[in-house]
N, C-alpha and C positions, 0 to 999 in steps of 0.2 A: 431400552436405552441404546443408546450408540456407541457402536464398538471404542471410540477416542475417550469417552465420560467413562465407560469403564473400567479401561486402563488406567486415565489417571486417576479415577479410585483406589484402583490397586498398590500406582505407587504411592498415593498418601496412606493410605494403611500401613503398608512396608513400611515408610520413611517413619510414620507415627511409634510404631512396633517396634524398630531398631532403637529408636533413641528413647524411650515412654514406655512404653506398652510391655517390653520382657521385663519390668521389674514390679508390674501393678500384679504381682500374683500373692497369694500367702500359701506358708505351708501348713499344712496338717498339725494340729497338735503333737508334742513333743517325738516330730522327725528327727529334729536334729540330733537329741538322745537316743533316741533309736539306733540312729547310723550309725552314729559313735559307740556305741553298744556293741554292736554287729560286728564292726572292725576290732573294735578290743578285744571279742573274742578269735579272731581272727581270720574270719571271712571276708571274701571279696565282694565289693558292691558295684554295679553297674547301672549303666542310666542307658532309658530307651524312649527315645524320644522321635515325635515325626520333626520336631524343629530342627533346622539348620544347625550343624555343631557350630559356630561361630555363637550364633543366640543361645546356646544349652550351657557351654562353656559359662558364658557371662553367667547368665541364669545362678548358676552352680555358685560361682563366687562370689557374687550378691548374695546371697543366701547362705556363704560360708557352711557348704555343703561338701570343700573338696576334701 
């Protein structure tokens, strides 16, 4: 392919992933209890992630994971 067809692949992907794509995910059976669990007993939780903090941020609170 040429170098132009690949790029603007890339930004439809990006653009698809920003607005679509970060929320077609699911969580793991009873995370959300888990976390919550974790924190009540009073530990700290932390997320590691290669995405973009902007997309992890969202991610997190669609997911009502903060």
């Amino acid at each position: 392919m040429d170098g132009t067809v690949i790029e603007q692949v890339i930004l439809l992907y990006r653009h698809r992933f920003a607005t679509i794509g970060l929320f077609e995910n699911s969580l793991y059976p009873q995370i959300p209890e888990v976390l919550k669990a974790i924190r009540f007993a009073g530990y700290q939780t932390f997320v590691a992630t290669s995405k973009p903090y902007i997309y992890a941020t969202q991610i997190i609170e669609y997911f009502d994971l903060s």
